[in-house]
C-alpha positions in Angstrom: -31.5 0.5 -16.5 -31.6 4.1 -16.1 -34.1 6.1 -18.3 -33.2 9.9 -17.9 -29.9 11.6 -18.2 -30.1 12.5 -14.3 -31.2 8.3 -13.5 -27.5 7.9 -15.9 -25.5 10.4 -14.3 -26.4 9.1 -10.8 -25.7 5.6 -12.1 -22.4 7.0 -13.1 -22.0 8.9 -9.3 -22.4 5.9 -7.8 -19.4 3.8 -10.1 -17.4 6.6 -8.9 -18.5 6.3 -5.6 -17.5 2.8 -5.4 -14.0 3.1 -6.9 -13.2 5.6 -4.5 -13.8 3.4 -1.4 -11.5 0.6 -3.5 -9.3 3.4 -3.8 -9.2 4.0 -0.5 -8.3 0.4 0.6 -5.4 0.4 -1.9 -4.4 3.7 -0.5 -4.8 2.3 2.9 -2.5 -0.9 1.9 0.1 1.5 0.2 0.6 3.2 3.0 1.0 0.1 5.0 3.4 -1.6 3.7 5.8 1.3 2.6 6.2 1.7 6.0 6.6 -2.0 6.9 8.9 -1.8 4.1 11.1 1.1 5.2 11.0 0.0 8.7 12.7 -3.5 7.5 15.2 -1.7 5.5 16.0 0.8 8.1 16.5 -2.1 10.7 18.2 -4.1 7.8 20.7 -2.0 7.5 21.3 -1.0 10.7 22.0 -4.2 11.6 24.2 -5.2 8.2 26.5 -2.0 9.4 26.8 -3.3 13.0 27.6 -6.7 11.5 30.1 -5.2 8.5 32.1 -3.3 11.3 32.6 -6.5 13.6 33.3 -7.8 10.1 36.0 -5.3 8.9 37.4 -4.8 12.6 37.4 -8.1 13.1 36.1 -9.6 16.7 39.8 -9.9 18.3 40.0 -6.0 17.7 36.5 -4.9 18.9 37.4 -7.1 21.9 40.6 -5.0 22.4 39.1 -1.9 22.3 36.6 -2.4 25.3 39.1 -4.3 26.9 37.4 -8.0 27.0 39.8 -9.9 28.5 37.8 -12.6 30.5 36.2 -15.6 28.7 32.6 -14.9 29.5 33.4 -11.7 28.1 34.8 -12.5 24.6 31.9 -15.5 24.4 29.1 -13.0 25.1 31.2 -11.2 22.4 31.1 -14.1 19.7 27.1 -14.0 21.1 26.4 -11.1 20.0 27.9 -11.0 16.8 26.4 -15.0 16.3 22.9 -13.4 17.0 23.3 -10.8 15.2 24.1 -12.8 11.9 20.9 -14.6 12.7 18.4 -11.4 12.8 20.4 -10.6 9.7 19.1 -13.8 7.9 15.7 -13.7 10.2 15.1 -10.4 8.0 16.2 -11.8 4.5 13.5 -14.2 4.9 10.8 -11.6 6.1 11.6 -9.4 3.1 11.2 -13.0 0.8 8.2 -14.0 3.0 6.1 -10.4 3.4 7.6 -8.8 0.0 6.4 -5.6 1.4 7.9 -3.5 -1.5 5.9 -5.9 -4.2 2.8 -5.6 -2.1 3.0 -1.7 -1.6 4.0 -1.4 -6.0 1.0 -3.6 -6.3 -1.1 -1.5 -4.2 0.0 2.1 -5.8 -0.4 0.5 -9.2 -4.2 -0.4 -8.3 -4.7 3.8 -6.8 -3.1 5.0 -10.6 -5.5 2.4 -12.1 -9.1 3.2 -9.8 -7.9 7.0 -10.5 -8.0 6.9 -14.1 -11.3 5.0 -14.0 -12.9 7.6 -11.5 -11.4 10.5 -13.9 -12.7 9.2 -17.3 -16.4 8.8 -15.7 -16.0 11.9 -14.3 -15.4 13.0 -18.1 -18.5 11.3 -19.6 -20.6 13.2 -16.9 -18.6 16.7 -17.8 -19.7 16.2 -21.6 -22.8 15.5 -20.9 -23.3 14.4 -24.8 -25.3 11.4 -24.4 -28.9 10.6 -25.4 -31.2 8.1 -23.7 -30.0 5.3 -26.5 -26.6 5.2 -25.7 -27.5 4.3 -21.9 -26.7 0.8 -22.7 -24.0 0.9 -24.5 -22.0 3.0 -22.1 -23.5 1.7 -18.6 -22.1 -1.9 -20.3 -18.6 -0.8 -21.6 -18.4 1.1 -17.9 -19.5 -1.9 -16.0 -17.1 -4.2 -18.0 -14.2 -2.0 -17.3 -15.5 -2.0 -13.8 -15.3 -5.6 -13.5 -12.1 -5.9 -15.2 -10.6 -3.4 -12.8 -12.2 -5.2 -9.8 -11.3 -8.8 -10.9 -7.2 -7.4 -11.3 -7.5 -5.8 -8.3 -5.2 -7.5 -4.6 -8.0 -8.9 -2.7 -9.2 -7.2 0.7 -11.0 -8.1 3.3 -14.4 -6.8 4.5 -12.2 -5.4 8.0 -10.6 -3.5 5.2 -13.6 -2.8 3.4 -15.4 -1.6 6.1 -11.9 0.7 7.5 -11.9 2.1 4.0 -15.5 3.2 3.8 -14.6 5.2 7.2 -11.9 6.7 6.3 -12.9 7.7 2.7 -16.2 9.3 4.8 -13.9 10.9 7.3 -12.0 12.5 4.2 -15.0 13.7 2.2 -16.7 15.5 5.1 -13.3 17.1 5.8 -13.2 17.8 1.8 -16.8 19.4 2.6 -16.2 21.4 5.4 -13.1 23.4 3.6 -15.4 23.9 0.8 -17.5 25.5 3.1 -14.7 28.2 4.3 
């Protein structure tokens, strides 16, 4: 337990120092899967257009207007539009499977949440109106919020962990060296 305002404050640095590496895997996993998500729904509905047009034109008419007039030509034809249909379905059950958008909502929900923890101890250090005897109090209301936040938090993986810490580093020193100019 820290016994001098700088021991508390540090105490406090290092919270902060550990929500912004969570932060970082969260904004690591939000950026993942919005663009696994927009990637499915670009292909998605590329394909549902290609398949709407056969649909609407109708495969005897499509046929007609590349003139397919031998069998093998009008069953590679039917092929097409059969497979088609199939990596239609293939990506309904990816989106139900992955759930990309729920993953990335989840993920952006847990960056608001480690923000507004990072900001309010940031706040406690800015007012600096503490005494030695409220040490307790507030390092156990911190580290309970800390815990609650961790314990609601999409699990990651210590690859993650570990990808995070790098890249949070990487942005810091960059953060550091503009500061600098």
């Amino acid at each position: 337990m820290p016994t001098t305002v700088e021991d508390f404050i540090k105490m406090l640095n290092n919270y902060i120092e550990d929500a912004k590496i969570l932060r970082q895997i969260h904004q690591n996993k939000t950026f993942r899967n919005k663009k696994f998500n927009t990637r499915h729904t670009v292909i998605t509905i590329i394909i549902s257009s290609f398949l709407s047009l056969l649909g609407f034109r109708g495969l005897e008419s499509i046929r007609q207007v590349f003139n397919l007039t031998k069998e093998h030509q009008i069953r590679a034809l039917e092929f097409v539009f059969s497979i088609l249909i199939f990596l239609f379905f293939i990506l309904a059950i990816l989106k139900l499977v992955f759930r990309f958008e729920e993953k990335y909502n989840h993920h952006s929900r847990s960056v608001v949440i480690l923000s507004g923890f990072i900001r309010d101890i940031k706040d406690i250090i800015l007012m600096n109106e503490f005494e030695e005897r409220q040490f307790k109090n507030i390092n156990k209301e911190i580290r309970e919020r800390y815990k609650m936040i961790t314990e609601i938090l999409p699990p990651s993986s210590d690859k993650e962990h570990r990808i995070a810490k790098e890249d949070y580093f990487k942005k810091k020193l960059e953060k550091e060296k503009l500061n600098k100019s």
